[in-house]
C-alpha positions in Angstrom: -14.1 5.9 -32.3 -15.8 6.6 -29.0 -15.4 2.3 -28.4 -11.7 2.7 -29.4 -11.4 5.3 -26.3 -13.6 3.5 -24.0 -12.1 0.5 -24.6 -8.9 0.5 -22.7 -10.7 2.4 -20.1 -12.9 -0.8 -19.6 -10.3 -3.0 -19.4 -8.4 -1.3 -16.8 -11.2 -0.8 -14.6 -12.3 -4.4 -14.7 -8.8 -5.1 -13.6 -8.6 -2.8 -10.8 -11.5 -4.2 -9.3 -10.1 -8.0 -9.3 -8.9 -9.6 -6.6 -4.9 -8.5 -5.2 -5.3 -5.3 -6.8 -2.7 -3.8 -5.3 -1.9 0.3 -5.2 1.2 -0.8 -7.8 -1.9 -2.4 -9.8 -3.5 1.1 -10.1 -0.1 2.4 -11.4 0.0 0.0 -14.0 -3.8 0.2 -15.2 -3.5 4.2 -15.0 0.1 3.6 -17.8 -1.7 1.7 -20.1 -4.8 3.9 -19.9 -2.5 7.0 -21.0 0.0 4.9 -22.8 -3.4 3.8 -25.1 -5.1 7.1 -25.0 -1.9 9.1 -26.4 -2.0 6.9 -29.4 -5.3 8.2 -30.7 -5.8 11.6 -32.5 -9.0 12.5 -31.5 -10.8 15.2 -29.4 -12.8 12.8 -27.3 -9.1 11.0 -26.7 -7.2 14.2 -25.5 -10.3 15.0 -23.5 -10.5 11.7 -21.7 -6.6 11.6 -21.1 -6.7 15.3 -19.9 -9.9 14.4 -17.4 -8.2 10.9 -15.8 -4.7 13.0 -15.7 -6.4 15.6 -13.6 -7.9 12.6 -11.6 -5.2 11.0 -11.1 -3.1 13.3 -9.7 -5.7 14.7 -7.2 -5.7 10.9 -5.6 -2.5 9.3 -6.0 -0.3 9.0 -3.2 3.2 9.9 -4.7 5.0 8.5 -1.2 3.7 5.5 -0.8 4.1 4.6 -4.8 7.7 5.0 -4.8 7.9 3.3 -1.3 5.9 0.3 -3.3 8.1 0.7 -6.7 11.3 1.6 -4.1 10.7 -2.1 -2.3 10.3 -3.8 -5.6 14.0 -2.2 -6.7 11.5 -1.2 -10.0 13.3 1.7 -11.6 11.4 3.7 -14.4 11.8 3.8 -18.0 13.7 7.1 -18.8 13.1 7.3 -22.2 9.2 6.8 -21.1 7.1 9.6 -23.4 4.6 9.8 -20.6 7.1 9.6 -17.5 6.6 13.1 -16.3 2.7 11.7 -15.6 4.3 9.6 -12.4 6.8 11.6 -10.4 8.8 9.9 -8.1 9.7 10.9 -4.3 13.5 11.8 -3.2 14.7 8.6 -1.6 15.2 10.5 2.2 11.0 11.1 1.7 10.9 7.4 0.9 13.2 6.1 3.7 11.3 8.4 6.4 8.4 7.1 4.8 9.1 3.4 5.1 10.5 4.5 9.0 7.4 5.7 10.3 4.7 3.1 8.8 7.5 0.5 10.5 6.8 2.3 13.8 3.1 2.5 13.6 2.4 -0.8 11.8 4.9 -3.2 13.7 6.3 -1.2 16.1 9.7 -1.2 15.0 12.1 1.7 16.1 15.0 3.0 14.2 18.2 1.8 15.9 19.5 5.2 17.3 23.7 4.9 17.0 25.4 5.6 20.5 27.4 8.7 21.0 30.3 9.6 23.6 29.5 12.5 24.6 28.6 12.7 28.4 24.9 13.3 29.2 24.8 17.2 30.1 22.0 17.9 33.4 19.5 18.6 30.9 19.6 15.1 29.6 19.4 13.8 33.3 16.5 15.8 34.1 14.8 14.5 31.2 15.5 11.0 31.9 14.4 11.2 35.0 10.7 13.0 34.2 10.8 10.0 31.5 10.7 7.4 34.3 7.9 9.1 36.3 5.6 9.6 33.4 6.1 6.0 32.1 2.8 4.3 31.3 2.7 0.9 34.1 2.2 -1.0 31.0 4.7 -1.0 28.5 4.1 -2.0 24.4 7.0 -4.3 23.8 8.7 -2.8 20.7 12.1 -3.8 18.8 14.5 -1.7 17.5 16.9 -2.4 13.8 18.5 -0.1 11.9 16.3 0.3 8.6 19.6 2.4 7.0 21.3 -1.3 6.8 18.7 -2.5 4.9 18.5 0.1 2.9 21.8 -0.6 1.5 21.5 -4.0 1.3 18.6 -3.9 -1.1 20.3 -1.2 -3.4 23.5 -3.4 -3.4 22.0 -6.8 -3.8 18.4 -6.3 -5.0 17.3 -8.7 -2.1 14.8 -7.2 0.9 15.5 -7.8 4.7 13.2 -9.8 6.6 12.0 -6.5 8.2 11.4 -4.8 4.5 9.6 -7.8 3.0 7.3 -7.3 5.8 6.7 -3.9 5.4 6.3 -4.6 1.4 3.5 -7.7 2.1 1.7 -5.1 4.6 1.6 -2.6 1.7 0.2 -5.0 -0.9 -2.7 -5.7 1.2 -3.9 -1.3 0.3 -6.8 -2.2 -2.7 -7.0 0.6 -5.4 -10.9 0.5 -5.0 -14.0 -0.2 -2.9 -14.6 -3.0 -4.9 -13.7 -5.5 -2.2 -15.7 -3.8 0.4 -18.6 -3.5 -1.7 -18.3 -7.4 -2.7 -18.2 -8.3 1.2 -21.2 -6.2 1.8 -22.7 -8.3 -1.3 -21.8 -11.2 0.9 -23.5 -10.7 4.2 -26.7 -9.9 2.5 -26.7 -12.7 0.8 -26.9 -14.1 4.6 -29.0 -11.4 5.8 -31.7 -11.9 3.8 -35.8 -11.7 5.2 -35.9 -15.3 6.3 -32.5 -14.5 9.0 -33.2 -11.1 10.6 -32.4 -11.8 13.7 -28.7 -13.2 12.6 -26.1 -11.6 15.3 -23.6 -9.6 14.2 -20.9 -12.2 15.1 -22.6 -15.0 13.5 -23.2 -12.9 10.3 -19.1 -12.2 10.4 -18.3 -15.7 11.0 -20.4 -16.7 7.9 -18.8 -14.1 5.7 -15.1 -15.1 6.9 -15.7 -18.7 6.1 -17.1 -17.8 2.6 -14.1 -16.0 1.9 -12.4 -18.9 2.5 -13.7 -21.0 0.4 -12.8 -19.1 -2.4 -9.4 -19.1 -1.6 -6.8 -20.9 -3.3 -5.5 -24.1 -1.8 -2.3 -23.3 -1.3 -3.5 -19.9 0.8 -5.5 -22.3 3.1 -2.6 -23.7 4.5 -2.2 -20.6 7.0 -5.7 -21.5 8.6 -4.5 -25.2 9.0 
């Protein structure tokens, strides 16, 4: 019995700790960890599911999953026993979400829409403190209006060229340590008794070309 509930458990973990794990990756290996424990009537079963549940709740990120699931147009099974496990975020926490990581990641401000209304004196004066405190060096940023491609992906299912950036910039979030812990694997592999006196740069150059020599083929292309 005990193998029957550690089972799943060991499969899920090996999987979150592969390569791509992604933070949708988690949510999936966390389902079939409580999809797999709810079908066995045993005390050590309901303890385990009642133990990762608590986990679980204490360290997902209920935003950025349903931006993830939101971006991938994945909508969840109703009917799902164990549904109430993965609330979901309105979709205004989702868009403001997906507003502000475009702002801090890329830079990207929301279009604001022009209005007719005459600037009162306060907005003068405000414009004008604007220009004196304006850094010499300005961050070159580029607005779009993220509510257009909102609609678009709900209509069509398709994502925006600024969305499907946002979504690969997401992906890139592991689940785990893992793939820290395997780089630090790496470099002492390099650092080893014989190489003490490696620099720090040379020790990072060495473990950036061994990752890329496991990569696949096709991904080698972008370092061409």
């Amino acid at each position: 019995m005990i193998r029957d509930v550690l089972h799943p458990i060991c499969e899920a973990q090996n999987r979150l700790g592969a390569d791509k794990s992604n933070v949708l990756t988690a949510e999936g290996c966390f389902r079939f960890m409580f999809k797999e424990l709810n079908k066995i009537d045993h005390p050590f079963a309901r303890k385990m599911f009642d133990t990762l549940e608590t986990r679980f709740h204490e360290r997902r990120n209920k935003k950025l999953v349903s931006l993830m699931l939101y971006l991938h147009h994945k909508r969840l099974d109703k009917d799902d026993p164990l549904l109430h496990l993965f609330p979901e975020s309105s979709k205004k926490e989702i868009h403001s979400l997906a507003k502000d990581l475009m702002s801090r990641l890329f830079d990207i401000e929301e279009q604001v829409e022009p209005t007719d209304e005459n600037p009162t004196i306060d907005d003068d004066l405000e414009s004008c403190i604007a220009l004196t405190e304006s850094p010499a060096v300005k961050k070159k940023s580029t607005s779009t209006n993220l509510n257009d491609d909102f609609k678009h992906l709900e209509k069509t299912g398709q994502l925006s060229q600024n969305l499907q950036t946002l979504l690969e910039a997401l992906k890139q979030i592991t689940p785990t340590s893992v793939p820290c812990e395997r780089q630090f694997s790496i470099s002492n592999n390099f650092m080893s008794k014989r190489r003490t006196k490696l620099r720090d740069d040379t020790l990072d150059n060495l473990s950036f070309l061994k990752g890329i020599m496991k990569m696949e083929p096709q991904h080698l292309l972008t370092y061409n």
